[in-house]
N, C-alpha and C positions, 0 to 999 in steps of 0.2 A: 497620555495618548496611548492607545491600544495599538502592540509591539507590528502588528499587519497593518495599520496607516501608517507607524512610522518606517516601514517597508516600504511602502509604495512611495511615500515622497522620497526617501532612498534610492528607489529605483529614478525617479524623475531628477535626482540630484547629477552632481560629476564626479562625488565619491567623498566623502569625509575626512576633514581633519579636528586636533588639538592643539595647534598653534592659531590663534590670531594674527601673530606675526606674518606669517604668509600664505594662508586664504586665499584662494580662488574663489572666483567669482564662480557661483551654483553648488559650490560645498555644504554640506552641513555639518557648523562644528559642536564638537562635542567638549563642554566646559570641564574637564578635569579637575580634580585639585589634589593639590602634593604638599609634602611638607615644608613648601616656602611659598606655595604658588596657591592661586584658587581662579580656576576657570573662569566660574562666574562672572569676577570684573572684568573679565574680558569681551563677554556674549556681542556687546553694545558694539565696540571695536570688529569684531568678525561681521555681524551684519552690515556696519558701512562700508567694511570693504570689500561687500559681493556675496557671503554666505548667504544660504540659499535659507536657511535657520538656526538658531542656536538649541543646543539643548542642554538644560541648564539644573540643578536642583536647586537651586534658592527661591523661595516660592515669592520675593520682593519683586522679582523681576516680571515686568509685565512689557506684551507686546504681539503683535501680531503673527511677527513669525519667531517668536519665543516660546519653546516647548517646557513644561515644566515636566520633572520628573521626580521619584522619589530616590533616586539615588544615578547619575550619569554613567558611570564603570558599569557596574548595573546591566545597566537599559544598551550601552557600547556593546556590550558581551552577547547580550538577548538577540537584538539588532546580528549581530556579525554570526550567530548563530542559524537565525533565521535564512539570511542568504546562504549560508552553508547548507542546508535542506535541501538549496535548487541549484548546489553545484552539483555536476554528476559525472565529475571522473576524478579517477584516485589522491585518495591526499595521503601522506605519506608523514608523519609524524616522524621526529629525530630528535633524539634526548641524549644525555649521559652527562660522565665529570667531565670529560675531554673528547676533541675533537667533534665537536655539535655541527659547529660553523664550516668547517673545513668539510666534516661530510653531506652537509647538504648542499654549499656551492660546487661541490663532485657529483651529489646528485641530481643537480639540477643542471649540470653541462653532461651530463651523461644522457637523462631522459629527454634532453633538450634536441634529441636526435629523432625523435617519433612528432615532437611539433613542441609548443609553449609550455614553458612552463613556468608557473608563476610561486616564486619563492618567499618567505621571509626576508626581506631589506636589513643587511648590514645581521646584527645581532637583537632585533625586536620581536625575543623570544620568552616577554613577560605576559602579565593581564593585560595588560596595554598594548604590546604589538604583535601577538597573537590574532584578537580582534581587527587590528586595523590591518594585517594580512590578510585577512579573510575578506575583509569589507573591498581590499582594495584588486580582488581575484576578476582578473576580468571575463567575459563568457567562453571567449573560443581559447583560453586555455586547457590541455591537453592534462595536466598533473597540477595538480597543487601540492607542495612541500612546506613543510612548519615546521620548523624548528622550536623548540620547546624547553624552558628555562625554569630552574625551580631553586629555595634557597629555603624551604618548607617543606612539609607534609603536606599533602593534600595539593597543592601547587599543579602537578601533573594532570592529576585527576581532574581538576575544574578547567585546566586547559583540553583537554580527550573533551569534557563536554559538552565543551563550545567549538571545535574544530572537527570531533567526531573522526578522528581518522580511520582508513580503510587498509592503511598498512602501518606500521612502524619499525622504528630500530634505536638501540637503546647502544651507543659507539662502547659503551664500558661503564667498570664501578669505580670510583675513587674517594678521597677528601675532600673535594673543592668544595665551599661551602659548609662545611662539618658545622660551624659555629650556629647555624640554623638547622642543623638538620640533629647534632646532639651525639652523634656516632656513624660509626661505619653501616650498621646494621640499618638503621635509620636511611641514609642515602640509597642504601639496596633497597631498601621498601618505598622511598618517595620514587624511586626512577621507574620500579615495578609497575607502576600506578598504569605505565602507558602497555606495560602487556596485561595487566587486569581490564584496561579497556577493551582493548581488543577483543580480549577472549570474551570477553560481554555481549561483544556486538558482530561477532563472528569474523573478525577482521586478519590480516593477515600479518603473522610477527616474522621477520629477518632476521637474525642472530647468528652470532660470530661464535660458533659451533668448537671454535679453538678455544674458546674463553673459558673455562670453567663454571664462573660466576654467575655466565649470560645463557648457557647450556643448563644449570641448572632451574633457570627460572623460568624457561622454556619447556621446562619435562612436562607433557602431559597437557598440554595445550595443544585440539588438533590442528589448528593452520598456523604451525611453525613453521618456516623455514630457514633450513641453515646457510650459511653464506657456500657451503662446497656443493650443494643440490639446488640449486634453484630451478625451479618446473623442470628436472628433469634431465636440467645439464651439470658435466661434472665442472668444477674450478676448483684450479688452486691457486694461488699468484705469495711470492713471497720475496723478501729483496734480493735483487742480483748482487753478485759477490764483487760484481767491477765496482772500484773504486771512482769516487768521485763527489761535490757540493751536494749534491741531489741526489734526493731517492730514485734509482733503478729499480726495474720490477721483472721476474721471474713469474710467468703464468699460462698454468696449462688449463684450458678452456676446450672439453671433450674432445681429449688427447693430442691437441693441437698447441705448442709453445711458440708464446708470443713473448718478445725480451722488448721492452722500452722505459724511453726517460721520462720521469715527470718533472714539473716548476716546483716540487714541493722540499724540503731538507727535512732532514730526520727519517729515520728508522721507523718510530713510531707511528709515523701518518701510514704505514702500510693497513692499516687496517679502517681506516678511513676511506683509501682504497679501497679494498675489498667489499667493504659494504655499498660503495655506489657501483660497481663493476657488478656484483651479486644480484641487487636490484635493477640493474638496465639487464643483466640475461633473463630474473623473474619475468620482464616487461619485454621479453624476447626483442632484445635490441642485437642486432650481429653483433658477433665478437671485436670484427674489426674497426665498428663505429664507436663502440665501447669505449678500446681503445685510444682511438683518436681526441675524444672526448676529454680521456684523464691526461693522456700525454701532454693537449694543449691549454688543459686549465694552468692561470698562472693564481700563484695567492696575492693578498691585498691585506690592509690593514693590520698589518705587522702579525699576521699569522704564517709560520714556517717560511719565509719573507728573504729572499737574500736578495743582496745590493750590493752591483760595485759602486761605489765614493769615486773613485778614483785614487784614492791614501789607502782604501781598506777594503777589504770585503766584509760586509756585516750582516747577520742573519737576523732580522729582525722575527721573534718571537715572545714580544712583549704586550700579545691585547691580555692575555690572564693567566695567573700558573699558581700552582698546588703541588703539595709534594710528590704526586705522581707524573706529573706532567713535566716536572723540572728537573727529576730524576731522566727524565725518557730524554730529553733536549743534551743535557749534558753528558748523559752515555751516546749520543748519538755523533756532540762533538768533538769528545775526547780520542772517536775515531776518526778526524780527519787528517789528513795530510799537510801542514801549513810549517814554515818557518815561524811565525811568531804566533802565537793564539793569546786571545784575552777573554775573560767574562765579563759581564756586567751585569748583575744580578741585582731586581727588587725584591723589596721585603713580601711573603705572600698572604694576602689579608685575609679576612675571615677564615680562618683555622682552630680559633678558639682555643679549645685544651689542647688539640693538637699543633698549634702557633711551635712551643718550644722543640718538640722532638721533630718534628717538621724545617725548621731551618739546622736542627742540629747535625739530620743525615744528609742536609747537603754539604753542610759541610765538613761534613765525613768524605762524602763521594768528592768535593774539591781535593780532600788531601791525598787521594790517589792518583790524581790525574798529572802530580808532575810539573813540571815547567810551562804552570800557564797564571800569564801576568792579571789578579782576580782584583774586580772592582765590586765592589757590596756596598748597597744604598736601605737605608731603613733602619729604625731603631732593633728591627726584630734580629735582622742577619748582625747588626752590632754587638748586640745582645751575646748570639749564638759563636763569634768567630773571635773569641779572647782563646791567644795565643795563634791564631791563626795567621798568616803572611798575608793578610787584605788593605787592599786600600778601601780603608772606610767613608762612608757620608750621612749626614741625615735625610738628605732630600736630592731630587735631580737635579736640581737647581743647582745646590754646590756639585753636585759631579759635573756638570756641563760646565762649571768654571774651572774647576780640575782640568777638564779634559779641554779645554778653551786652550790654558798654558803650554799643558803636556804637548797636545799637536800629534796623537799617535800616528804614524804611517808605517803602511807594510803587513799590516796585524791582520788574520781571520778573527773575527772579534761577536761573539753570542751576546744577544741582548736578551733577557727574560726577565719576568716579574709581574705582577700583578697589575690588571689596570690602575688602580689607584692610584701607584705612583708614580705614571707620569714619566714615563721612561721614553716617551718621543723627545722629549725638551733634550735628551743627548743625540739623537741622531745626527743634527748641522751640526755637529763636532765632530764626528767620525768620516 
């Protein structure tokens, strides 16, 4: 089917999925397949319960409102590309090692003050939820934001040209993912991908003007702009020296200081800040709604995350972490205030050659910090903490039975590590 019919029945649908499992009635689902999964057997299943058509590549399958095609991902991307043509207000691409997640739900309750805007759901910032972001953009939103994930070369770039962004911002350079990307160097060129877009298509870059890394990939590009100029106005915002769980913010917004609290923990997220406050002034948003915006965003899904228990307070920052990330978490708690502090650290995966010197400096930076009681999960950090004062585990599993017996209370207690392992299974114990 020619990619402008399967538009219009698109249009005539109520929006597309890839689960069968739950399928609305007027959807049209798109048969995926994965390394354990294949769409296909499903097409039958989505149609009886309401899909409006399946699209499918297995040419066996016949039926009326069964599309075939010669590849579904494909034909998903083309499709989500298409309706991207006839959206027509700004989309805003956000990349980097860290902080992706944290600055687009900032920038999406920032610009969320001009009218709708429609985001990337959760972290579906692959081939696959890219597309179904876009697909699922409804008309009378104001901004569309994407968030943008890569663990490759070239990843970036085929996401830029199927969402086409009209601005972007790249949070930083780090490791996460080295193991596909092959080096440091490498990750600087896959994140690139989203200011080479731009500059292709005349688009506008954001850049954190303080960053070295990010200021040089910016030279010479002309619709850069830095986070302290936005259209015009000056900003600085930097953390406040008051003590306390949460990041406070210092910011002068054309000579005007503005001092408040955010929901967020960690030093680091200051610039996760900065880049959505930078972009709501590009989007000439008042300062003061700015404001209010980052002050009353709270985080979710165990990103920069804190929680009283009622035994503990616990900082949940365990959805992903990389030696740069983990580095920033634990400089961040080694400055707090607390009678008893704990860690609880997962192993960080995909690091490849850098796996070993990667668990080794953190736990270098542990033996700085002192009198704080450290729990280490994963072969890797086992690996790296001989001779070190750690209570070891192979999996959450046994540290949640550890921590089952133990019973901590009273403790400020950091959780990080990588998704992989699975580091909620401890929370109902703390």
């Amino acid at each position: 089917m020619e990619i402008e019919r399967l538009y219009a029945l698109f249009r005539n649908s109520v929006g597309v999925t890839t689960d069968s499992r739950t399928v609305n009635k007027g959807e049209i689902f798109f048969a995926l397949k994965g390394p354990s999964h294949d769409g296909n057997r499903h097409a039958v299943t989505a149609l009886n319960a309401g899909a409006l058509a399946a699209v499918v590549d297995d040419p066996t399958l016949i039926g009326e409102r069964i599309i075939v095609v010669d590849d579904v991902l494909e034909t998903m991307a083309a499709l989500a590309a298409c309706h991207r043509h006839r959206l027509q207000m700004p989309v805003i691409g956000v990349t980097g090692t860290n902080g992706k997640t944290t600055t687009k739900e900032l920038l999406t309750a920032v610009l969320s003050k001009q009218g709708r805007v429609h985001s990337t759901p959760g972290n579906f910032n692959n081939h696959i939820g890219v597309p179904l972001t876009l697909l699922s953009a409804p008309d009378d939103a104001v901004f569309l934001v994407v968030e943008m994930g890569a663990n490759h070369m070239g990843e970036i770039a085929a996401l830029c040209a199927t969402a086409m962004p009209t601005h972007g911002i790249i949070t930083n350079i780090g490791t996460a993912h080295i193991e596909g990307f092959g080096s440091f160097e490498n990750v600087r060129k896959a994140k690139s991908e989203l200011y080479q877009s731009l500059k292709s298509t005349g688009g506008t870059i954001i850049y954190n003007d303080a960053n070295p890394i990010l200021s040089g990939m910016a030279a010479g590009i002309s619709h850069a702009v830095p986070y302290s100029a936005p259209r015009g106005h000056s900003f600085r915002a930097v953390p406040d020296e008051e003590e306390g769980m949460l990041l406070r913010i210092r910011a002068e917004i054309d000579d005007t200081e503005y001092r408040f609290a955010t929901g967020l923990f960690g030093l680091y997220n200051i610039d996760n800040v900065r880049a959505a406050m930078a972009a709501g002034l590009l989007f000439d948003i008042p300062a003061e709604e700015i404001i209010d915006a980052v002050s009353s965003y709270r985080p979710a899904n165990n990103r920069s995350q804190v929680t009283e228990t009622g035994r503990n307070t616990v900082i949940r920052d365990a959805y992903n972490a990389n030696p740069s990330s983990m580095e920033k978490s634990i400089a961040s708690f080694a400055t707090l205030k607390a009678d008893k502090k704990m860690v609880i650290l997962g192993d960080m995966l995909e690091l490849g050659s850098e796996s070993v010197p990667g668990h080794a400096a953190v736990i270098r930076q542990l033996r700085q910090l002192g009198d704080i009681k450290t729990v280490l999960i994963g072969p890797h950090f086992r690996e790296a903490a001989v001779e070190f004062p750690a209570t070891l585990f192979g999996s959450s599993e046994a540290a949640a039975e550890w921590l089952r017996s133990e019973s901590p209370e009273g403790y400020t207690i950091l959780v990080k590590g990588s998704r992989g392992m699975m580091l909620e299974k401890v929370y109902p114990l703390l």
